[in-house]
Biopython code that builds the backbone (N, CA, C, O; Angstrom):
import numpy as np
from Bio.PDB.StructureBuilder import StructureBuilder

atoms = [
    (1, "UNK", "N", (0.843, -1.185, 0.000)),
    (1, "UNK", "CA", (0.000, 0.000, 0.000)),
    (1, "UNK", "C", (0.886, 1.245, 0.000)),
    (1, "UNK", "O", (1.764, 1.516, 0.820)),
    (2, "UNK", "N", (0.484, 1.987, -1.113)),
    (2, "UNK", "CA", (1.428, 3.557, -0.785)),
    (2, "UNK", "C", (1.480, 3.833, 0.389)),
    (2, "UNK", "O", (0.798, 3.180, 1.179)),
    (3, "UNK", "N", (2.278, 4.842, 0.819)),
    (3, "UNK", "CA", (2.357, 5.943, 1.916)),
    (3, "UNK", "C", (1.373, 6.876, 1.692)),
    (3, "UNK", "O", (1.081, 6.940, 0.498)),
    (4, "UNK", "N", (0.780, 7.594, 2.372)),
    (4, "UNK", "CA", (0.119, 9.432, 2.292)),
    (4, "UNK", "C", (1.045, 10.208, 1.839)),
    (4, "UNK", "O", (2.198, 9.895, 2.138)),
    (5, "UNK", "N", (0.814, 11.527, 0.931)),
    (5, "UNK", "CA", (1.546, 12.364, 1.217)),
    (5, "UNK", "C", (2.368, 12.772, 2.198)),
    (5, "UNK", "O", (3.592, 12.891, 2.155)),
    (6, "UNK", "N", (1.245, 13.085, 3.545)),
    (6, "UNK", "CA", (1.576, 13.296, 4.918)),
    (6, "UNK", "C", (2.777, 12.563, 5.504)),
    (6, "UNK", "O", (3.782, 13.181, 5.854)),
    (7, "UNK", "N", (2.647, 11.050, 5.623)),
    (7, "UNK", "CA", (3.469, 10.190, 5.935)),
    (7, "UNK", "C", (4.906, 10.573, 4.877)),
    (7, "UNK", "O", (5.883, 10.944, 5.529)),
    (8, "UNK", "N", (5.038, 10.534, 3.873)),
    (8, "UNK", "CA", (5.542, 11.171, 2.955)),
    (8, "UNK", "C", (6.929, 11.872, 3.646)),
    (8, "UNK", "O", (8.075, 11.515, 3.921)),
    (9, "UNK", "N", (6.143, 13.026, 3.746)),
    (9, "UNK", "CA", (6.688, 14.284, 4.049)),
    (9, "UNK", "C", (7.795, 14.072, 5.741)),
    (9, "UNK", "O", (9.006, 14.175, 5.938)),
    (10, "UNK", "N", (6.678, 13.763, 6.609)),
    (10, "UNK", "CA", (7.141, 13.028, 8.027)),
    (10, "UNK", "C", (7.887, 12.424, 7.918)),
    (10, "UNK", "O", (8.684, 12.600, 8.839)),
    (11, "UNK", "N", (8.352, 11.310, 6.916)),
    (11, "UNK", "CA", (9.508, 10.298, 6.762)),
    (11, "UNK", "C", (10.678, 10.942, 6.694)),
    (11, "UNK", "O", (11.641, 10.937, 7.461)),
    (12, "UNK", "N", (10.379, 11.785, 5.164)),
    (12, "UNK", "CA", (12.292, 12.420, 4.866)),
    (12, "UNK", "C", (12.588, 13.429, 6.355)),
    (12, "UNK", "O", (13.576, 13.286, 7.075)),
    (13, "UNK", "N", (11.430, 14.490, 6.594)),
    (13, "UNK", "CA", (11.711, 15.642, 7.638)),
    (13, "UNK", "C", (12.324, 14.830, 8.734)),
    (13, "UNK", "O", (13.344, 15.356, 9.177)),
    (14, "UNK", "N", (11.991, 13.689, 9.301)),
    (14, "UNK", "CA", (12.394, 12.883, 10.555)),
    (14, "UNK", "C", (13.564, 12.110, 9.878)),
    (14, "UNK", "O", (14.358, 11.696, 10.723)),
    (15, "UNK", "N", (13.881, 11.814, 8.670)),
    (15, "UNK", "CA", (15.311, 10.701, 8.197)),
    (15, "UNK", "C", (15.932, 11.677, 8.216)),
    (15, "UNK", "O", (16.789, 11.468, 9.075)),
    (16, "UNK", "N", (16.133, 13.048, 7.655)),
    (16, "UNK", "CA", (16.888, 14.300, 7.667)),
    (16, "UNK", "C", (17.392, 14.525, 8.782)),
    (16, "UNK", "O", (18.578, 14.757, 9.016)),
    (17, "UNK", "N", (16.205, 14.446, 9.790)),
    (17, "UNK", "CA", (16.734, 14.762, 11.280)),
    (17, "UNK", "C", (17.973, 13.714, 12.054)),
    (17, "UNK", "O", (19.005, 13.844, 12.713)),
    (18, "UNK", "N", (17.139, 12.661, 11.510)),
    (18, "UNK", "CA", (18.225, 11.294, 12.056)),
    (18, "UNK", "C", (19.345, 11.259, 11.519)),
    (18, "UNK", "O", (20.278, 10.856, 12.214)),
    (19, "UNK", "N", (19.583, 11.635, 10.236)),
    (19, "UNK", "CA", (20.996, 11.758, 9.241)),
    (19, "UNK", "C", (21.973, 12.601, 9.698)),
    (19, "UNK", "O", (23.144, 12.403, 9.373)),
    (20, "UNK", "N", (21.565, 13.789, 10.620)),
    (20, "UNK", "CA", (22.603, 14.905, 10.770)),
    (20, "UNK", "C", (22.346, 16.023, 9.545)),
    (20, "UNK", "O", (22.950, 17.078, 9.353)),
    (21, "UNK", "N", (21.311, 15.467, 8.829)),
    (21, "UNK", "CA", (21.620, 16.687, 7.490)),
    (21, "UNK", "C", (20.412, 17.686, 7.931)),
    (21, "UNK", "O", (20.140, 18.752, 7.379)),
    (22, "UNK", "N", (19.789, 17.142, 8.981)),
    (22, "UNK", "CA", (18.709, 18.697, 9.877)),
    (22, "UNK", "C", (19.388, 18.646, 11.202)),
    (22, "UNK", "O", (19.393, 17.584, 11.825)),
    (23, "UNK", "N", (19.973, 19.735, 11.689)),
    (23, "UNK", "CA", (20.611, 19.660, 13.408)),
    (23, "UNK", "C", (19.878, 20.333, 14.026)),
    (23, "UNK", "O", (19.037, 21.049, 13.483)),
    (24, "UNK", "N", (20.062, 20.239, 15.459)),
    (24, "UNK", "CA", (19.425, 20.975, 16.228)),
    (24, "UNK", "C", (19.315, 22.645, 16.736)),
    (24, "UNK", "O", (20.144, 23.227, 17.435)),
    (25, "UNK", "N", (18.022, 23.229, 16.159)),
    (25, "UNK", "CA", (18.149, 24.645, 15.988)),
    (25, "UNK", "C", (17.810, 24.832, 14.445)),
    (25, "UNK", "O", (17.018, 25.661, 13.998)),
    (26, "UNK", "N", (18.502, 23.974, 13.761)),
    (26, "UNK", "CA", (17.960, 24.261, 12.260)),
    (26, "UNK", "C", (16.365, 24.397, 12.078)),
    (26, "UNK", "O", (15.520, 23.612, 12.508)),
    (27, "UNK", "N", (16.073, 25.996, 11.077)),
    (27, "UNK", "CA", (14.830, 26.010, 10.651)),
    (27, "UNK", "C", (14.294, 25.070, 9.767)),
    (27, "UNK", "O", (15.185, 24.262, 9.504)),
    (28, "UNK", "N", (13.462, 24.849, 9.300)),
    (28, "UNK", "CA", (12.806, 23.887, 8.763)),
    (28, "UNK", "C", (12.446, 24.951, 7.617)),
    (28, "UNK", "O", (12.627, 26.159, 7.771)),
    (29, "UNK", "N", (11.779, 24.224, 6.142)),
    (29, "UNK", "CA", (11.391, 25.595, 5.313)),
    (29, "UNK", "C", (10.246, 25.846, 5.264)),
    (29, "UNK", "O", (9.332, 25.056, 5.498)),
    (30, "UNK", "N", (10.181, 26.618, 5.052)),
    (30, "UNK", "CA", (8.527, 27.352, 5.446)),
    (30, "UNK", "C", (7.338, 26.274, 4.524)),
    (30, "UNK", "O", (7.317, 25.629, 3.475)),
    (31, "UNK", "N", (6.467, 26.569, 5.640)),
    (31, "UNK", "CA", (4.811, 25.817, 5.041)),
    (31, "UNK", "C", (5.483, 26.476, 2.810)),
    (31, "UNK", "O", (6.277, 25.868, 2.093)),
    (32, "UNK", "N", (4.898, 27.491, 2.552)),
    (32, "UNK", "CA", (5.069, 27.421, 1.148)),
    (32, "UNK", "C", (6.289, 26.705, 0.669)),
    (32, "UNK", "O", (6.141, 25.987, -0.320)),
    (33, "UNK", "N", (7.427, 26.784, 1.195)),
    (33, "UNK", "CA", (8.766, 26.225, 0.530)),
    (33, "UNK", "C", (8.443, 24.860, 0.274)),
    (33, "UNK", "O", (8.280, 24.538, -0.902)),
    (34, "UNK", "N", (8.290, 23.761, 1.422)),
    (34, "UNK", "CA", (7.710, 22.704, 1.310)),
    (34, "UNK", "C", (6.444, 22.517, 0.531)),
    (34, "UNK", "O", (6.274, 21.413, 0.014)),
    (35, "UNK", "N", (5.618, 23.356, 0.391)),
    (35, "UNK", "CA", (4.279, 22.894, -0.591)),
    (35, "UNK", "C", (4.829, 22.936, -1.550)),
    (35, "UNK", "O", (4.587, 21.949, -2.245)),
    (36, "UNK", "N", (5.781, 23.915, -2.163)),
    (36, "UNK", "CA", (6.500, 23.730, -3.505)),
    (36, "UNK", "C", (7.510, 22.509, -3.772)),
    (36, "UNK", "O", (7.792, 22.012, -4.862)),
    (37, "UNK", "N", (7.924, 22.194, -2.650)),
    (37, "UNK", "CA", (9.388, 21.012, -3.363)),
    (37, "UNK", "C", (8.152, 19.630, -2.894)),
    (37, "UNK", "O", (7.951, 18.631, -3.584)),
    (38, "UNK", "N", (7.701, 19.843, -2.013)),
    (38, "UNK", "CA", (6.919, 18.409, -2.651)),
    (38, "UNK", "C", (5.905, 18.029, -2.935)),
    (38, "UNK", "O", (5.389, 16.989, -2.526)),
    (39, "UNK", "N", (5.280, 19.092, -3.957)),
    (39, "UNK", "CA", (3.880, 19.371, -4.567)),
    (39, "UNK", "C", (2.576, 19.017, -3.592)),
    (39, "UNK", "O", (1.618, 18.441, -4.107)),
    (40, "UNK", "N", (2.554, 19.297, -2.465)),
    (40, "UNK", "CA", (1.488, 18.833, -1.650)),
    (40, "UNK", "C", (0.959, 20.159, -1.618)),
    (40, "UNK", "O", (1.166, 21.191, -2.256)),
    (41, "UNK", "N", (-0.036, 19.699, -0.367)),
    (41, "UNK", "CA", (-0.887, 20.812, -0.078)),
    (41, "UNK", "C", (-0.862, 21.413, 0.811)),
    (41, "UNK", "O", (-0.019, 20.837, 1.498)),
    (42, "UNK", "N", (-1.491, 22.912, 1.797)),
    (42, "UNK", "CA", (-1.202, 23.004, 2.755)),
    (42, "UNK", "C", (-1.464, 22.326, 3.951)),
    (42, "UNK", "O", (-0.555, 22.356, 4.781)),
    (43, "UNK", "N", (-2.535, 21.693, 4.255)),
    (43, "UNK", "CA", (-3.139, 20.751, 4.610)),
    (43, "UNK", "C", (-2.364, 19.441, 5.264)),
    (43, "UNK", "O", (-2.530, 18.971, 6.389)),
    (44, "UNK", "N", (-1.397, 18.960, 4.138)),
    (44, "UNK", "CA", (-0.684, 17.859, 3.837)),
    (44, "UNK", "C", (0.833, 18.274, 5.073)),
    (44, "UNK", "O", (1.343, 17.540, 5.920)),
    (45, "UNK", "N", (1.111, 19.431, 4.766)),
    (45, "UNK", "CA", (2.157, 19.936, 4.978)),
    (45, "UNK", "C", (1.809, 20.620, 6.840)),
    (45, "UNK", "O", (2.781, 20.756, 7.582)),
    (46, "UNK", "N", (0.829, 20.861, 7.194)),
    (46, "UNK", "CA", (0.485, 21.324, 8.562)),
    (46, "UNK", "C", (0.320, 20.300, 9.427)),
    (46, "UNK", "O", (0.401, 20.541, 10.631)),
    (47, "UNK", "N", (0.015, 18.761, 8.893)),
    (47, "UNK", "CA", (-0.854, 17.800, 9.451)),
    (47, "UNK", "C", (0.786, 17.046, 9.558)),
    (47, "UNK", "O", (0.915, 16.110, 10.348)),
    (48, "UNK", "N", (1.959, 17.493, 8.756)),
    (48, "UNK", "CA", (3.053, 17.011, 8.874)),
    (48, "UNK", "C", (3.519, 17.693, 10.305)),
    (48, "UNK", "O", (3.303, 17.249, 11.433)),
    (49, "UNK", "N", (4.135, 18.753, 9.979)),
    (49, "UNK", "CA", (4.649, 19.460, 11.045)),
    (49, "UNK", "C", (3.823, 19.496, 12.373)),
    (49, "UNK", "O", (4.413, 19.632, 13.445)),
    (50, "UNK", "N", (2.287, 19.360, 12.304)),
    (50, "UNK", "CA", (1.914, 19.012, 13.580)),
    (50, "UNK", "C", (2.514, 17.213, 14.180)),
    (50, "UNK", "O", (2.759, 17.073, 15.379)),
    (51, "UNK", "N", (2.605, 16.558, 13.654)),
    (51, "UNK", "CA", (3.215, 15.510, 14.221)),
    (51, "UNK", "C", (4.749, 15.440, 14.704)),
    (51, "UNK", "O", (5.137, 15.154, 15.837)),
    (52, "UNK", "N", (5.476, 15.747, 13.658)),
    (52, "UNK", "CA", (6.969, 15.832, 14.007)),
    (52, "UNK", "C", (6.712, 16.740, 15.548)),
    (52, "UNK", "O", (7.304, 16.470, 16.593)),
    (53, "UNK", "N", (5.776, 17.762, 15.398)),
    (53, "UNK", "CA", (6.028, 18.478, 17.111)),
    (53, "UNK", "C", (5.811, 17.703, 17.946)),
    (53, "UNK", "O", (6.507, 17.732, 18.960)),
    (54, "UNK", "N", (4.390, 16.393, 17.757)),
    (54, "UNK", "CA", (3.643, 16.111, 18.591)),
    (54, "UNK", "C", (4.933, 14.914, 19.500)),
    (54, "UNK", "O", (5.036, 14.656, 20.699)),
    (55, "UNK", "N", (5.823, 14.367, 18.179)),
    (55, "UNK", "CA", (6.999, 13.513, 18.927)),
    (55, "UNK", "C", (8.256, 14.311, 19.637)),
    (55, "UNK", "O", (9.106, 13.748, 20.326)),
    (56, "UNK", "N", (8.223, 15.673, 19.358)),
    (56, "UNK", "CA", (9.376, 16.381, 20.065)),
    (56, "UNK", "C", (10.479, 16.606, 19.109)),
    (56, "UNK", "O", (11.548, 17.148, 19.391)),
    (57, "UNK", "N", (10.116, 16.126, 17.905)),
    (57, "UNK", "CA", (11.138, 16.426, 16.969)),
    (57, "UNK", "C", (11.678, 17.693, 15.963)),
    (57, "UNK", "O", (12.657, 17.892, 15.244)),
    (58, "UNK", "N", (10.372, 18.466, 16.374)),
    (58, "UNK", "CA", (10.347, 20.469, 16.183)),
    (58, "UNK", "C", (9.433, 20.786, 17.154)),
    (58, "UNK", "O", (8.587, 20.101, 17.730)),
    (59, "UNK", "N", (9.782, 22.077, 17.249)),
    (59, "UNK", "CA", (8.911, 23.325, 18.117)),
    (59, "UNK", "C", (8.937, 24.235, 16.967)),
    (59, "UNK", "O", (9.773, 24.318, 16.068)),
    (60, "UNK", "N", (7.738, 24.980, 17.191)),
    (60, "UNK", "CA", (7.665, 26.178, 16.192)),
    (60, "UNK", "C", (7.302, 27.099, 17.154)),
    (60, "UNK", "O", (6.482, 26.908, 18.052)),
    (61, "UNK", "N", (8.209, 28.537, 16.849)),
    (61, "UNK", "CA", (8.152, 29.565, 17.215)),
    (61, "UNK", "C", (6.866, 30.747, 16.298)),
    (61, "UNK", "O", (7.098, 31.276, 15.211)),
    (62, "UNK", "N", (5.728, 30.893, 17.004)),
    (62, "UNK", "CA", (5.069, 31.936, 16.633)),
    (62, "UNK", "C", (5.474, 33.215, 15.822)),
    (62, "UNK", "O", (5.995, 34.132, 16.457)),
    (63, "UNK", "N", (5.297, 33.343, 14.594)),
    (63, "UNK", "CA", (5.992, 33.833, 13.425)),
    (63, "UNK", "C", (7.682, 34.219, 13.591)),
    (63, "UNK", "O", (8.238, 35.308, 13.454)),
    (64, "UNK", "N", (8.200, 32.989, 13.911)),
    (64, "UNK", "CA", (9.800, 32.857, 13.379)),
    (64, "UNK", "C", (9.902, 31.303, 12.517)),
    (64, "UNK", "O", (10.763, 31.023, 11.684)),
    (65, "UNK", "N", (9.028, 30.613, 12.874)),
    (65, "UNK", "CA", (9.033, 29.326, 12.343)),
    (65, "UNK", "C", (8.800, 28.099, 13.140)),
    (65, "UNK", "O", (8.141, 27.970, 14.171)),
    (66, "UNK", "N", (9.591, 27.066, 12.339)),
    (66, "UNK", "CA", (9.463, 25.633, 13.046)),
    (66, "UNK", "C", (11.183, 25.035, 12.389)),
    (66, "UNK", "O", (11.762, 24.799, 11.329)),
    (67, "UNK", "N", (11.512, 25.017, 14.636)),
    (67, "UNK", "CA", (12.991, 24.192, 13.987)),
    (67, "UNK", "C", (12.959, 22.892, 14.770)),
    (67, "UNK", "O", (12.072, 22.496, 15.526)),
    (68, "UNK", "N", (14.116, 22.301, 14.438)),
    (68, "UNK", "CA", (14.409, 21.246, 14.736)),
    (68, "UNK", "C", (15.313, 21.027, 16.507)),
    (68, "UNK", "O", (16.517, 21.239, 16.651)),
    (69, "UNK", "N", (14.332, 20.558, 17.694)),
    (69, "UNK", "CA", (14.921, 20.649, 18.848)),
    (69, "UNK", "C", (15.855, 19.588, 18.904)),
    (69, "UNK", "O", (16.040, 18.702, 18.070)),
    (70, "UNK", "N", (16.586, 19.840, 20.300)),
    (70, "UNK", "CA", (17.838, 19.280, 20.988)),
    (70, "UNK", "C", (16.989, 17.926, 21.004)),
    (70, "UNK", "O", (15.769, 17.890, 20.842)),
    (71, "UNK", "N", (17.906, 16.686, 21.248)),
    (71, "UNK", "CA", (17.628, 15.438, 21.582)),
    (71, "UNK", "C", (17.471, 15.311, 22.753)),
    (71, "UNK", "O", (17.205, 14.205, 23.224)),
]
sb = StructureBuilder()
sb.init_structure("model")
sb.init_model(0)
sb.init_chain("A")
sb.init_seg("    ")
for serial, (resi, resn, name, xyz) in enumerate(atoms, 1):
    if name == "N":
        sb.init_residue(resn, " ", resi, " ")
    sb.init_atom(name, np.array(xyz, "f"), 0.0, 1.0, " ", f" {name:<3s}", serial, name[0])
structure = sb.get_structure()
């Protein structure tokens, strides 16, 4: 069975994180940046980043963004 978009998106953002190639403190790219590189939606892309928070794997700062926290 495919993946979701959603799931999708959650996979690389969290393998990125695990790789060292997202560190801690690094911003993440904005809701539009991501709707553009991986043709989703906004929807797709909010329902992402709400999970990665929900495991502790970003915090988003109220219009500065969403980065990637300490382990």
């Amino acid at each position: 069975m495919p993946k979701s978009k959603t799931q999708t998106l959650i996979d690389d953002i969290s393998g990125q994180i695990a790789a060292g190639r997202l560190k801690p403190g690094d911003r993440l790219p904005s809701t539009a940046e991501l709707r553009q590189q991986y043709g989703v939606s906004i929807t797709v892309v909010r329902n992402a980043i709400q999970w990665l928070k929900a495991v502790g794997l970003v915090e988003g700062l109220a219009g500065v963004g969403v980065f990637v926290t300490e382990k």
